[in-house]
Each structure stands twice: as C-alpha cells, then as structure tokens.
C-alpha positions in Angstrom: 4.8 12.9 -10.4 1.7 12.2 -8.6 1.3 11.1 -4.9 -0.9 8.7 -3.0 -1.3 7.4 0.5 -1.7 3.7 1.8 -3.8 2.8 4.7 -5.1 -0.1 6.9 -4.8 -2.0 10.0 -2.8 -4.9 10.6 -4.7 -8.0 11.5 -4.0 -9.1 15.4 -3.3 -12.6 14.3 -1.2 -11.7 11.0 1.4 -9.7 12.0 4.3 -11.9 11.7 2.7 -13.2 7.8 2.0 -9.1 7.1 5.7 -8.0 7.5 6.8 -11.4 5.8 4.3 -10.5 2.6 5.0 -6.9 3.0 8.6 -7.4 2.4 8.8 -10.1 -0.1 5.5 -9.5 -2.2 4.3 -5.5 -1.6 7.2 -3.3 -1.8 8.8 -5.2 -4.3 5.5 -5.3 -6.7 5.1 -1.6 -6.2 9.1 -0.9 -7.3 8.9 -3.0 -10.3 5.0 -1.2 -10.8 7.7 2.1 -11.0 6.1 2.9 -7.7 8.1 5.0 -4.9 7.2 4.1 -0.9 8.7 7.6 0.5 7.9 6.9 4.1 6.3 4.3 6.2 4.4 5.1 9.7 3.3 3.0 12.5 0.7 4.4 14.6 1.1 3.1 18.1 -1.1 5.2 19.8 -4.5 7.0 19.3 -7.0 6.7 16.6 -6.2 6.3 12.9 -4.8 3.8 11.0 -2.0 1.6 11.9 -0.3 1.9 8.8 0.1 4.9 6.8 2.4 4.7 3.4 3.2 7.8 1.3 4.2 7.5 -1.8 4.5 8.8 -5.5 4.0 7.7 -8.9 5.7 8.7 -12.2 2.5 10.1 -13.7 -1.3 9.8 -13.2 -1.5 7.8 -16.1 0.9 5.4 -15.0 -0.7 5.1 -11.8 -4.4 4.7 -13.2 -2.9 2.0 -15.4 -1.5 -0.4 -12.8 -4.6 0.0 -10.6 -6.9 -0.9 -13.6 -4.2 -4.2 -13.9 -5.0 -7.8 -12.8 -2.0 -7.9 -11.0 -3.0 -5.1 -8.9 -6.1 -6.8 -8.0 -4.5 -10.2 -7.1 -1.8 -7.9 -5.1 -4.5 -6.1 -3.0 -6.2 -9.3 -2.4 -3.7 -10.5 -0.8 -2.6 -7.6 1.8 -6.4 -7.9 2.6 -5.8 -11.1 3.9 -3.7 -9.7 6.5 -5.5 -6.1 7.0 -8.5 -4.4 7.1 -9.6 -0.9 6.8 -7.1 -1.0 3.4 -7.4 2.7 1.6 -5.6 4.5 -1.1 -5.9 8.1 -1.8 -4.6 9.7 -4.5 -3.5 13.4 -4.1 -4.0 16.0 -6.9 -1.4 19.1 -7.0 
C-alpha cells in the first residue's frame, strides 16, 4: 500500500456543482481506479487548504499507472473547474 494526500480550495461560486461532481464523478472514479479516500477534512478556519483527502493506493505501481492515464487527466480537469490550489502528494514509508 502506498498513501497520498488531496488538496485544494473550493471555488466561492462552485460549491454547490463541487459537492454535486465530487459525489457523482470523483469518489466514484477513484474507487473503480482501486483507490481508497480514508478521511475527508474541511478546514473552516485558519490557513491551509480547504480540502484535505487522505488516502491509499494498492501499490506505487498502481498508482503511477492511473496518474499517467487519460482518464486521470480528463478527471483532474474537471475538479479544477471547481478548485484551485489542487495538490497531490504521495507519501513514501
């Protein structure tokens, strides 16, 4: 297993079409992408990002291998067009 950490703010004016593409596009992508979401954080208050998602992946090969996709670009096209500040990091044991 190997983890990794979403990041970004929401839009002001996307929240509503966020949650909506978050829900019905994202999470379901990154199941079927044999991707695990192990927490989710809002940050109300202070700096940092808004969203922070933890998560692990079966293997680093597996994970290099859907980032390298075309339906991992077209995915991370489209959360852009509700965030900003988007980040992944990928944590190494």
């Amino acid at each position: 297993m190997i983890r990794f950490v979403f990041s970004w703010n929401i839009n002001a004016d996307e929240e509503a079409r966020y949650f909506e593409f978050i829900v019905r596009d994202f999470a379901p992508k990154l199941q079927r992408a044999r991707l695990q979401l192990t927490e989710a954080w809002l940050t109300l208050y202070g700096e940092g990002p808004q969203i922070i998602m933890p998560g692990v992946a079966p293997s680093r090969d597996a994970l290099d291998q859907l980032l390298r996709s075309a339906e991992w670009r077209e995915l991370v096209q489209k959360l852009k067009q509700h965030v900003t500040d988007y980040r992944l990091h990928i944590i190494e044991d």
